[in-house]
C-alpha positions as a LaTeX table, in Angstrom:
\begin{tabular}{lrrr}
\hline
Residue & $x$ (\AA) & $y$ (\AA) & $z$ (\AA) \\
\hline
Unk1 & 21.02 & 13.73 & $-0.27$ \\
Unk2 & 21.13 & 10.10 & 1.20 \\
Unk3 & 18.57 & 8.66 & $-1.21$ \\
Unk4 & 19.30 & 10.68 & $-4.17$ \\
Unk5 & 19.94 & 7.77 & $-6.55$ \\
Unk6 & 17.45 & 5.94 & $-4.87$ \\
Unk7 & 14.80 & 8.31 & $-6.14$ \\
Unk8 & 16.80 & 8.57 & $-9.17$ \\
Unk9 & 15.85 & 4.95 & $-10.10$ \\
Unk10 & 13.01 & 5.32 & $-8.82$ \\
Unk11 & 11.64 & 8.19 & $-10.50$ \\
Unk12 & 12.75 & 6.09 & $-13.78$ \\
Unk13 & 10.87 & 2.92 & $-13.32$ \\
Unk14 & 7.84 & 5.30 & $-12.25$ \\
Unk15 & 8.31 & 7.17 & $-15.73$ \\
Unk16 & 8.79 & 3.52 & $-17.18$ \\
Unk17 & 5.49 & 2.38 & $-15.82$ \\
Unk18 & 3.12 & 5.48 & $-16.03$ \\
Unk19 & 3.80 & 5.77 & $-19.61$ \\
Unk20 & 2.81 & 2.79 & $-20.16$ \\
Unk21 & $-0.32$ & 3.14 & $-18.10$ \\
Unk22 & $-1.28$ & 6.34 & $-20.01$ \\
Unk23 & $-1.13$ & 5.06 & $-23.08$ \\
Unk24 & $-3.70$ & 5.51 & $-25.46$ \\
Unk25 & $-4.31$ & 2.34 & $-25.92$ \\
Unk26 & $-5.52$ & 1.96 & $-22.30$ \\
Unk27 & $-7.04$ & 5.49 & $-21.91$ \\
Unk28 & $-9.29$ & 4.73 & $-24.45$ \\
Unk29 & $-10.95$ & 2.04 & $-23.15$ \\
Unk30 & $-12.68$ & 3.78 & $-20.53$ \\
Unk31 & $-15.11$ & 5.24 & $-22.84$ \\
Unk32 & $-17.89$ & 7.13 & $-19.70$ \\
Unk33 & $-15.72$ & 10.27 & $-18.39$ \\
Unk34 & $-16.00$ & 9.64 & $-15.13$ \\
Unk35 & $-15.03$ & 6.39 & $-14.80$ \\
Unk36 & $-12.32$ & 7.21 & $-17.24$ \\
Unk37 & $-11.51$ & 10.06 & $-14.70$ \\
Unk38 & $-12.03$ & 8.16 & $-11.05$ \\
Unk39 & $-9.81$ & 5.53 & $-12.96$ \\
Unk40 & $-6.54$ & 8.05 & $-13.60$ \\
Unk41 & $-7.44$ & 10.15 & $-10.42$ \\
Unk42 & $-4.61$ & 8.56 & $-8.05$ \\
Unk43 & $-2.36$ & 8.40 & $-11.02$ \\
Unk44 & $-2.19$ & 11.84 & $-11.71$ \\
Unk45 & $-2.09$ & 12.36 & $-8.23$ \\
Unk46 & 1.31 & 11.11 & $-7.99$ \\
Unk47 & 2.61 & 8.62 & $-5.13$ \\
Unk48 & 5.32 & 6.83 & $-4.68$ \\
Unk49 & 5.22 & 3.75 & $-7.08$ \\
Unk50 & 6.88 & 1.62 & $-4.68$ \\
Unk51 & 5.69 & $-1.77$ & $-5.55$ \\
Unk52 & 6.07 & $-2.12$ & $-9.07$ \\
Unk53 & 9.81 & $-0.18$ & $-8.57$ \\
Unk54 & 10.48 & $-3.48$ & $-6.68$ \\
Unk55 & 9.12 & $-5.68$ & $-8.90$ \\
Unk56 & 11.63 & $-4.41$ & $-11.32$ \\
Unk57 & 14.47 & $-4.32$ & $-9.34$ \\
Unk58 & 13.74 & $-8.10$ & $-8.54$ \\
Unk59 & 13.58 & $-8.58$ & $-12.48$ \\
Unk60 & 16.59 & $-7.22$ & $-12.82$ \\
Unk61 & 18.95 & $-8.94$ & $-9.54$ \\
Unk62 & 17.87 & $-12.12$ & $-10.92$ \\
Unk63 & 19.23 & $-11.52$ & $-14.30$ \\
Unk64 & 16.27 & $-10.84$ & $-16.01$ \\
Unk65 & 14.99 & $-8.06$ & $-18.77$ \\
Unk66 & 13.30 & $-5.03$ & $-17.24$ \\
Unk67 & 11.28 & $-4.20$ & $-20.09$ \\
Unk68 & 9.87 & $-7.76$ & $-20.34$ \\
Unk69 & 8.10 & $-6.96$ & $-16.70$ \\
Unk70 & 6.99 & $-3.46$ & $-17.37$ \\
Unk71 & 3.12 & $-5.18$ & $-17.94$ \\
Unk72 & 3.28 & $-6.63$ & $-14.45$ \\
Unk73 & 4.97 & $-3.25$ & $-12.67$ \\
Unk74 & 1.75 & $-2.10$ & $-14.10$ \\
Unk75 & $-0.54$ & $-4.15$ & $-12.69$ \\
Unk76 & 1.14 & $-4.37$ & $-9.49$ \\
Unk77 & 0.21 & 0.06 & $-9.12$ \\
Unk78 & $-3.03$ & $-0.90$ & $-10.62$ \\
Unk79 & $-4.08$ & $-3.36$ & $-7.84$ \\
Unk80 & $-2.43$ & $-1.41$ & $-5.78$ \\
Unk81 & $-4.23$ & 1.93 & $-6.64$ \\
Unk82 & $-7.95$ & $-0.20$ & $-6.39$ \\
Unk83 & $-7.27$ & $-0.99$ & $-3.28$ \\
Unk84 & $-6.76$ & 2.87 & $-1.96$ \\
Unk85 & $-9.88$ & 4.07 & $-3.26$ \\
Unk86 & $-11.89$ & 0.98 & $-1.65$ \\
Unk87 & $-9.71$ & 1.79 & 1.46 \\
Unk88 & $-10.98$ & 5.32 & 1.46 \\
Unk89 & $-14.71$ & 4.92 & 1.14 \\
Unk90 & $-14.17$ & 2.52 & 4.40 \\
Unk91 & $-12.08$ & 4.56 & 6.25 \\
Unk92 & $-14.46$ & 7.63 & 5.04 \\
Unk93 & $-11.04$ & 9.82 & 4.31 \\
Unk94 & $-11.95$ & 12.94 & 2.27 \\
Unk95 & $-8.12$ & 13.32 & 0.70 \\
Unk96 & $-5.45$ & 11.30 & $-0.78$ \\
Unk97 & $-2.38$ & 12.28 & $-2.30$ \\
Unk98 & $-2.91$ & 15.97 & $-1.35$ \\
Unk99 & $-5.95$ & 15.41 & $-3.78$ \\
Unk100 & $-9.51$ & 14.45 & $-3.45$ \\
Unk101 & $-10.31$ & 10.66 & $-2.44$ \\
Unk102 & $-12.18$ & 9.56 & $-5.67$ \\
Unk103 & $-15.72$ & 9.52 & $-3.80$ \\
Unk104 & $-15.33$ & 12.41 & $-2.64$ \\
Unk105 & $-14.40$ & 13.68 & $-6.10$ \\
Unk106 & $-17.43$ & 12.52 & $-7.38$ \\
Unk107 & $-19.24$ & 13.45 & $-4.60$ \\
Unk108 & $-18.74$ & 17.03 & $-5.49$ \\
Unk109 & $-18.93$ & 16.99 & $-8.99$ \\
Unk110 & $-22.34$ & 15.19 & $-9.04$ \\
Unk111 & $-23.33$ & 18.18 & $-7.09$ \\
Unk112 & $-21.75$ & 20.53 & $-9.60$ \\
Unk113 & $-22.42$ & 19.18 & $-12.64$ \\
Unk114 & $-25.91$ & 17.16 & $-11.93$ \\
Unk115 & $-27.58$ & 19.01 & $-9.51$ \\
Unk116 & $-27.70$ & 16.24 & $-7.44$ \\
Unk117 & $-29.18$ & 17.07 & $-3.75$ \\
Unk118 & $-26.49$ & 15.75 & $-0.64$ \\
Unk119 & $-27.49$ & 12.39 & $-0.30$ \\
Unk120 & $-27.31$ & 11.25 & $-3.41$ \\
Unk121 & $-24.26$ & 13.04 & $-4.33$ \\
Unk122 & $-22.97$ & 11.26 & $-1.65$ \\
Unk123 & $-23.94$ & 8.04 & $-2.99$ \\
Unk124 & $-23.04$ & 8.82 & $-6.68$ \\
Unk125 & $-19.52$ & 9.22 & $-5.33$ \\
Unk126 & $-19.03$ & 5.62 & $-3.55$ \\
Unk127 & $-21.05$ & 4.19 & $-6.57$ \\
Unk128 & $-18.55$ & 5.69 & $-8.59$ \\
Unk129 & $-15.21$ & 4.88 & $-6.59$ \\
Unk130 & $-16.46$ & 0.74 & $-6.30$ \\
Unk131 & $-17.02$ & 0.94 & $-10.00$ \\
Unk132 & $-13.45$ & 2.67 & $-10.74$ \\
Unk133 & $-11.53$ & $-0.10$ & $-8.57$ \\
Unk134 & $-13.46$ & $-3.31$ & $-10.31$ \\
Unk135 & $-12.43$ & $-1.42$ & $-13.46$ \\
Unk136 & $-8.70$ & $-1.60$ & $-11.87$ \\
Unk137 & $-8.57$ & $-4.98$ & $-10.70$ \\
Unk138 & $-9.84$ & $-6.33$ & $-13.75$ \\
Unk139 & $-7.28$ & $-4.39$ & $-16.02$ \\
Unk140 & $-4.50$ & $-5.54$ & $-13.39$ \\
Unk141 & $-5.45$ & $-8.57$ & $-14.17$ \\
Unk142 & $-5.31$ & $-7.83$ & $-18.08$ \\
Unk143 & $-2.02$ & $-6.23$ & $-18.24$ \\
Unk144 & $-0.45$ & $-10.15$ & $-16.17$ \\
Unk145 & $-1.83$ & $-11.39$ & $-19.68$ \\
Unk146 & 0.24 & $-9.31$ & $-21.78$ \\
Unk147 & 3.48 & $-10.93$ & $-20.11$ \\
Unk148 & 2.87 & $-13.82$ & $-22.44$ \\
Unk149 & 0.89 & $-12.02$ & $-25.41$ \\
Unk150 & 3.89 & $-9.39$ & $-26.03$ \\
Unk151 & 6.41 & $-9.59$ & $-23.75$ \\
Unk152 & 7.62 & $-13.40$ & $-24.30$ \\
Unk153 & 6.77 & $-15.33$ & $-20.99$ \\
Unk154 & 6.36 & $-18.37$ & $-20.68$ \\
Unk155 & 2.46 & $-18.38$ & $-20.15$ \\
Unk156 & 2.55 & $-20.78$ & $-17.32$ \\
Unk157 & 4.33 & $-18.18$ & $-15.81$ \\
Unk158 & 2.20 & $-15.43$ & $-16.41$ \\
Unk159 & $-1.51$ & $-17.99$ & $-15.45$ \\
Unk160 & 0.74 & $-18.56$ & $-12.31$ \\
Unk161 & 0.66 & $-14.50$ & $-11.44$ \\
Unk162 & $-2.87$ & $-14.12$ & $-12.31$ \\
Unk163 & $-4.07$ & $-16.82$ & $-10.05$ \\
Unk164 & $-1.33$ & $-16.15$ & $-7.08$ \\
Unk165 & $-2.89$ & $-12.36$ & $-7.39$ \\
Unk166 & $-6.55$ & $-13.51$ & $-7.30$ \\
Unk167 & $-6.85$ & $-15.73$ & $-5.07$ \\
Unk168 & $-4.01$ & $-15.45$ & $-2.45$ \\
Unk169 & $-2.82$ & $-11.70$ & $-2.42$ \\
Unk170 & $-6.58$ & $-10.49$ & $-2.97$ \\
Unk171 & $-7.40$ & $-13.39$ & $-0.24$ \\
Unk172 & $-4.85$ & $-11.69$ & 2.32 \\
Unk173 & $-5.30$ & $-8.32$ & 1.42 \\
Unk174 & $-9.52$ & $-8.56$ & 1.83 \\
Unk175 & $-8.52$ & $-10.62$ & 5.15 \\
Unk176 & $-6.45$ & $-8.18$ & 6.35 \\
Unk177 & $-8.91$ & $-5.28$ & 5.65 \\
Unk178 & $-12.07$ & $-7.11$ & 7.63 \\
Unk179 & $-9.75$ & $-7.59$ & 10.17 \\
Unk180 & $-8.82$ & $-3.92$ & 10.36 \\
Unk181 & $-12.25$ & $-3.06$ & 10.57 \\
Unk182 & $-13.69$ & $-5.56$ & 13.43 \\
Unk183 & $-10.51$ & $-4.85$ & 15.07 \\
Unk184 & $-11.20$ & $-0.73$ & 15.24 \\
Unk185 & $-14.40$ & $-1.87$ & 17.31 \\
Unk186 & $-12.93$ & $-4.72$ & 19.53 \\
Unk187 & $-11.33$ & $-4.15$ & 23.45 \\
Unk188 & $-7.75$ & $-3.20$ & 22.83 \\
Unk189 & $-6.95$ & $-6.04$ & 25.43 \\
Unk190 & $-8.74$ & $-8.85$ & 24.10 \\
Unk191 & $-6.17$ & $-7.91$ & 20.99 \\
Unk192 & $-2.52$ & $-9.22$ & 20.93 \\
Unk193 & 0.64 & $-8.12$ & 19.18 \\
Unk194 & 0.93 & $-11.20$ & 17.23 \\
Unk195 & $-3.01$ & $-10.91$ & 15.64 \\
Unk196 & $-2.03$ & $-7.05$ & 14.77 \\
Unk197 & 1.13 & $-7.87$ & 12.78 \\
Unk198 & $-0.39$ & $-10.75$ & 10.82 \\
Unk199 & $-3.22$ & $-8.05$ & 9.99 \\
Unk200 & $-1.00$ & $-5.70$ & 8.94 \\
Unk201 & 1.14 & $-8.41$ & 6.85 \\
Unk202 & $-2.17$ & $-9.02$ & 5.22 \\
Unk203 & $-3.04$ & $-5.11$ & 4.61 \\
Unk204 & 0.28 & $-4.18$ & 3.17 \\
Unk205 & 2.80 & $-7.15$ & 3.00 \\
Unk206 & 1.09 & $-9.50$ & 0.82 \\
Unk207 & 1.17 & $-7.13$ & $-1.83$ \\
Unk208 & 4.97 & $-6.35$ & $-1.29$ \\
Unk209 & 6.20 & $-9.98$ & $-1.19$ \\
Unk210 & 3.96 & $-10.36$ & $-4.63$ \\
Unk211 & 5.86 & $-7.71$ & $-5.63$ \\
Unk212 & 9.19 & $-9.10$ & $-5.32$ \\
Unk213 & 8.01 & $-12.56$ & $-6.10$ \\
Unk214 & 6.66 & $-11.85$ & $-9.53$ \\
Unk215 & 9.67 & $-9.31$ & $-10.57$ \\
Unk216 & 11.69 & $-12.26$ & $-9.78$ \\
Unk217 & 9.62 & $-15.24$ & $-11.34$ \\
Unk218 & 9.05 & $-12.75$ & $-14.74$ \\
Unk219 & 13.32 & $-12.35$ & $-14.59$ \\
Unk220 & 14.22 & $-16.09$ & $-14.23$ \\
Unk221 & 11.03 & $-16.88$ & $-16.88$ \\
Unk222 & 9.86 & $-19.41$ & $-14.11$ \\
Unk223 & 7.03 & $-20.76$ & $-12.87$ \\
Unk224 & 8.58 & $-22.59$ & $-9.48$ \\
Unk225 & 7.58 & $-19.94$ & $-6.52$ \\
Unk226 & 10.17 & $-22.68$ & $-4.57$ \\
Unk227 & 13.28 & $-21.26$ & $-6.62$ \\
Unk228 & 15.85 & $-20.13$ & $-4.63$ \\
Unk229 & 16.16 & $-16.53$ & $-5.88$ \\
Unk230 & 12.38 & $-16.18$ & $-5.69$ \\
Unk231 & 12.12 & $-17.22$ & $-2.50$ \\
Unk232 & 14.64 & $-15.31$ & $-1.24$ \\
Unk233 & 13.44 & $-12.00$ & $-3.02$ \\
Unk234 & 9.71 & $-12.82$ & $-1.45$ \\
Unk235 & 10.88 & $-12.72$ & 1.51 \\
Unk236 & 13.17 & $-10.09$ & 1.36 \\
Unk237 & 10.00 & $-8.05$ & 0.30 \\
Unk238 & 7.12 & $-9.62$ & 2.01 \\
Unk239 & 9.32 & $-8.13$ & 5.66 \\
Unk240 & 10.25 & $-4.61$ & 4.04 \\
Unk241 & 6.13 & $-4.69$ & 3.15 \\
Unk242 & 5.23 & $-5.25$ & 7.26 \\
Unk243 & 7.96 & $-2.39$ & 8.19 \\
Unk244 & 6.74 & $-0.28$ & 5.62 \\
Unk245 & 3.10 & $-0.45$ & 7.09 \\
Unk246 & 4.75 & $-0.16$ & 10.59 \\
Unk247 & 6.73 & 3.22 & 9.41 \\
Unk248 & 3.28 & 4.16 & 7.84 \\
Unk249 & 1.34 & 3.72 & 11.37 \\
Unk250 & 3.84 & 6.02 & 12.79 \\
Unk251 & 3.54 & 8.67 & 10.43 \\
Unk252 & $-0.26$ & 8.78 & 10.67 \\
Unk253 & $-0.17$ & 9.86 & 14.26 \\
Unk254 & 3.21 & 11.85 & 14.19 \\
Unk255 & 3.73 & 12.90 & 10.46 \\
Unk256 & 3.36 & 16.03 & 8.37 \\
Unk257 & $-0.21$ & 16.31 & 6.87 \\
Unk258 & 1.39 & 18.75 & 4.32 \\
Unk259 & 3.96 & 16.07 & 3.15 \\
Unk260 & 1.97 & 13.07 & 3.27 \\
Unk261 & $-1.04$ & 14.78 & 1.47 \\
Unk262 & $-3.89$ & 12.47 & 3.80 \\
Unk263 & $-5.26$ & 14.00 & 7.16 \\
Unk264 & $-2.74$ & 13.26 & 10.54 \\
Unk265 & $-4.91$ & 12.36 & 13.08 \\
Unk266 & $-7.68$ & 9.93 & 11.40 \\
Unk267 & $-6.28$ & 6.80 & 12.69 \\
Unk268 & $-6.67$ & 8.20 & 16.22 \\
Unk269 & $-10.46$ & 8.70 & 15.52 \\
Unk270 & $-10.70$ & 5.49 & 13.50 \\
Unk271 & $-9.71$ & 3.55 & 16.22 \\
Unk272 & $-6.98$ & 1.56 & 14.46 \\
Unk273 & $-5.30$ & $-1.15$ & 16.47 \\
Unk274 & $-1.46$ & $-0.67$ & 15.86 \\
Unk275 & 1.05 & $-1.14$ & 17.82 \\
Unk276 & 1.52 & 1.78 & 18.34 \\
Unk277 & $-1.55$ & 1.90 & 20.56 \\
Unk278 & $-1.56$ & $-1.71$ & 21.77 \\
Unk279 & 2.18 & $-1.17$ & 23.55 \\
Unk280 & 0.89 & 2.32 & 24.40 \\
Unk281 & $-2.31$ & 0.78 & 26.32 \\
Unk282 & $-0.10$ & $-2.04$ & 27.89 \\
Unk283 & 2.03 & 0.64 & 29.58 \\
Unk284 & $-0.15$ & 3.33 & 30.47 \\
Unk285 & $-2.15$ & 3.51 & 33.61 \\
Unk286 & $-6.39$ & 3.63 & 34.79 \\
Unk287 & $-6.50$ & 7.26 & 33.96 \\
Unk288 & $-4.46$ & 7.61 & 30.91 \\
Unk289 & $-6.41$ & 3.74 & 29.70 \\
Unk290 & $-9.53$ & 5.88 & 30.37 \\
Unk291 & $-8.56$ & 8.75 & 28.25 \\
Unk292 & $-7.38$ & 6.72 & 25.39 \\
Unk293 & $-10.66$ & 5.17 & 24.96 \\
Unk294 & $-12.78$ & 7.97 & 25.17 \\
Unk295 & $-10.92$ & 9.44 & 21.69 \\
Unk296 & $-9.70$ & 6.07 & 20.32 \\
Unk297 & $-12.51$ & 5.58 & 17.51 \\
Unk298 & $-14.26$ & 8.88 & 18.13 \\
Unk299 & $-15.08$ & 10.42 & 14.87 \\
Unk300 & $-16.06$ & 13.70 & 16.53 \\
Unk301 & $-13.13$ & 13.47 & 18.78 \\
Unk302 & $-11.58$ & 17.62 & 19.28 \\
Unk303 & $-8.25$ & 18.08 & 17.99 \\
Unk304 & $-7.26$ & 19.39 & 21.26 \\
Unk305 & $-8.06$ & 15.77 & 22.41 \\
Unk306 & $-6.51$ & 13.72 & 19.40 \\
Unk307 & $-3.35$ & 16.22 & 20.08 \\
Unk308 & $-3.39$ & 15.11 & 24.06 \\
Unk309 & $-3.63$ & 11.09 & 22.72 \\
Unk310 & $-0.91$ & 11.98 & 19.97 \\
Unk311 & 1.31 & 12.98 & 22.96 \\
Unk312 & 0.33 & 10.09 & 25.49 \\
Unk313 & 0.89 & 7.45 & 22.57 \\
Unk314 & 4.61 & 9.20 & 22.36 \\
Unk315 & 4.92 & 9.15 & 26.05 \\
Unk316 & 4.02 & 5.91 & 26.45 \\
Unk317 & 6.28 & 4.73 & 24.09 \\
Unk318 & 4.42 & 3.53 & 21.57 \\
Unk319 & 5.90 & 5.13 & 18.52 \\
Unk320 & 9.43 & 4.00 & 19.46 \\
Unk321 & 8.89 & 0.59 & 20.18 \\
Unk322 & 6.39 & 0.13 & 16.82 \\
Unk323 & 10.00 & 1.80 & 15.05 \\
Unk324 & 12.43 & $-0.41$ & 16.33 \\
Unk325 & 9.66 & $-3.16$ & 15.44 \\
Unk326 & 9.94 & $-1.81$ & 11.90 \\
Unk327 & 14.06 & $-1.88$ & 12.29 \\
Unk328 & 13.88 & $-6.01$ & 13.06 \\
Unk329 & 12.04 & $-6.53$ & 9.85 \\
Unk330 & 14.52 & $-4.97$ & 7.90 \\
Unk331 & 17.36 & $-6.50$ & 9.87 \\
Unk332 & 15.84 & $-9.71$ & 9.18 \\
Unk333 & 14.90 & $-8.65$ & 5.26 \\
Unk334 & 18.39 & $-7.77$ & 4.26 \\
Unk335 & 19.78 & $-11.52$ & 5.35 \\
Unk336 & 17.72 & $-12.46$ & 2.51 \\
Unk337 & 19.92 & $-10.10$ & 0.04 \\
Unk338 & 23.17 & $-11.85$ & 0.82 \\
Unk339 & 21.44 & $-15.07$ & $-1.58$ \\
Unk340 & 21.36 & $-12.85$ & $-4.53$ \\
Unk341 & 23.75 & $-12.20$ & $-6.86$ \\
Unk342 & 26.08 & $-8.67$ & $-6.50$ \\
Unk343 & 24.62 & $-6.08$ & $-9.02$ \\
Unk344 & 23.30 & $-2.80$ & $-8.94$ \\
Unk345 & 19.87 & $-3.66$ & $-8.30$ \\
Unk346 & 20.81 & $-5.40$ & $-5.12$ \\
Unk347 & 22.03 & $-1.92$ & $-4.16$ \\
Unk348 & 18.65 & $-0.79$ & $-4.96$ \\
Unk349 & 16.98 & $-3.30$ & $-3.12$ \\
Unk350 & 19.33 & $-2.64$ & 0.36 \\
Unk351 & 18.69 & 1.14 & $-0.46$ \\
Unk352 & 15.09 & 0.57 & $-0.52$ \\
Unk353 & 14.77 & $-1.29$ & 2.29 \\
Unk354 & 16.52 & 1.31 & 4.14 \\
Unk355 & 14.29 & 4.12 & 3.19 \\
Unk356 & 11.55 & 1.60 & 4.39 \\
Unk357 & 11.84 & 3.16 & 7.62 \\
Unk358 & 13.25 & 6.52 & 6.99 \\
Unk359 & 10.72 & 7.84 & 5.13 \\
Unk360 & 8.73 & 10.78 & 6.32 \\
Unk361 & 5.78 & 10.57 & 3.73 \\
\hline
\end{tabular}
């Protein structure tokens, strides 16, 4: 397998992460069931554990101690996971992870174990998912502490996390998300390619370059986000993040439901700008234009007719010119490697960035 010690590696800094995530110590402080329960949900779920994988890895090319950066891998899937269960209560997605999305969860088991009529299951479920990511991003932001309470960073280090994550990753990342939404609803024309990549750099690449940036500040036990190696490393990442969401655009219109475990098909009734659809739109003619707008952002949109725009957007060209988009960035990541030091987690790093685009879920 071409990624087998990849997901080796990977699969060990997940391990590395979750267990310290499920510790009892944590657990325990989400006393109500449910939130305790919408909090864990995506967790137990599974998912890749991408970000806080990278993190390490840029711990560890710079020199630094792993284990001293576990509390920030942490946080980094924390974040991360708030932000997916906001994400699905605007996007209205039902699943996640081949599970339940957490207000849907709690949709259901208001009406199971409450009684409650429809509506207000329906509302116990959103009231519940908003209250399970504020419980997230506030122990994210508990766990950057601990890098300076336990794990011996300097704590000018650790403040410097904390307010990079606050104020300009959640900045970008809310930015990014508005965007997304006004965007859904806006003439595909009045749109250019330029606007769309900076959104999705905002969505998904933000949180990727953080990624790198803090595994690297945490290993060099600096505070200077101008360092060399860190700036290097958040770049590296920040590009793998945009081809990564570009990789993910493609597999929402032309990937396996089964394997990705969220419904194929929903950005296509969503009406998500992507490239995929603005080169698509650029190339296609009056009839097909026509077409494309009549399903584009139709929640009640047939299949037969979401199949028919699946094909046109493949016709048209739009999935391979939104992957060779994805193949620049990583082209252009990987110059950043050749500033880091030789070591196996520079192998990691290339490998990942590889499987950036490669990867089918």
């Amino acid at each position: 397998m071409k990624y087998k010690l990849l997901f080796d590696e990977l699969d060990k800094r997940k391990r590395m992460v979750y267990d310290y995530l499920f510790a009892r110590r944590y657990s325990s402080r989400f006393q109500t069931k449910h939130i305790h329960d919408s909090v864990y949900s995506y967790m137990k779920l599974g998912g890749k554990s991408l970000r806080p994988a990278v993190l390490l890895f840029s711990c560890g090319v710079v020199g630094g101690d792993e284990e001293k950066a576990i509390p920030a891998a942490a946080a980094v899937e924390v974040f991360h996971t708030w932000t997916l269960v906001h994400d699905d209560i605007i996007d209205r997605d039902k699943t996640r992870r081949g599970g339940l999305a957490v207000h849907e969860e709690f949709r259901q088991r208001a009406i199971e174990e409450f009684g409650y009529d429809p509506l207000e299951a329906k509302h116990y479920g959103i009231s519940i998912a908003m209250l399970a990511g504020d419980m997230q991003q506030g122990w994210a932001v508990s766990m950057l502490t601990e890098l300076a309470t336990q794990r011996g960073i300097r704590p000018e280090v650790a403040l410097y996390l904390i307010n990079d994550s606050e104020m300009r990753v959640l900045g970008a990342l809310i930015d990014g998300e508005v965007r997304d939404i006004q965007f859904s609803r806006q003439p595909i024309d009045s749109l250019d390619e330029e606007l769309i990549l900076d959104m999705l750099w905002k969505k998904t690449g933000a949180l990727y370059e953080f990624s790198g940036k803090a595994g690297a500040m945490i290993g060099l036990n600096t505070d200077d986000p101008e360092h060399e190696l860190v700036a290097a490393i958040l770049n590296f990442a920040g590009k793998c993040g945009i081809a990564f969401q570009l990789q993910d655009d493609i597999l929402g219109i032309v990937g396996d439901e089964e394997t990705l475990g969220k419904p194929v098909g929903s950005d296509i009734r969503e009406g998500k700008r992507t490239t995929i659809v603005y080169h698509s739109f650029k190339n296609s003619n009056p009839l097909q234009r026509e077409f494309l707008l009549s399903v584009l952002g139709n929640a009640q949109a047939k299949k037969a007719d979401v199949q028919k725009s699946t094909e046109m957007l493949i016709d048209l060209g739009g999935i391979e010119y939104t992957a060779k988009l994805a193949k620049s960035y990583i082209q252009e990541a990987i110059v950043y490697l050749d500033k880091l030091p030789d070591s196996k987690y520079k192998q990691f790093l290339a490998m990942w960035a590889d499987y950036m685009i490669e990867r089918t879920f």
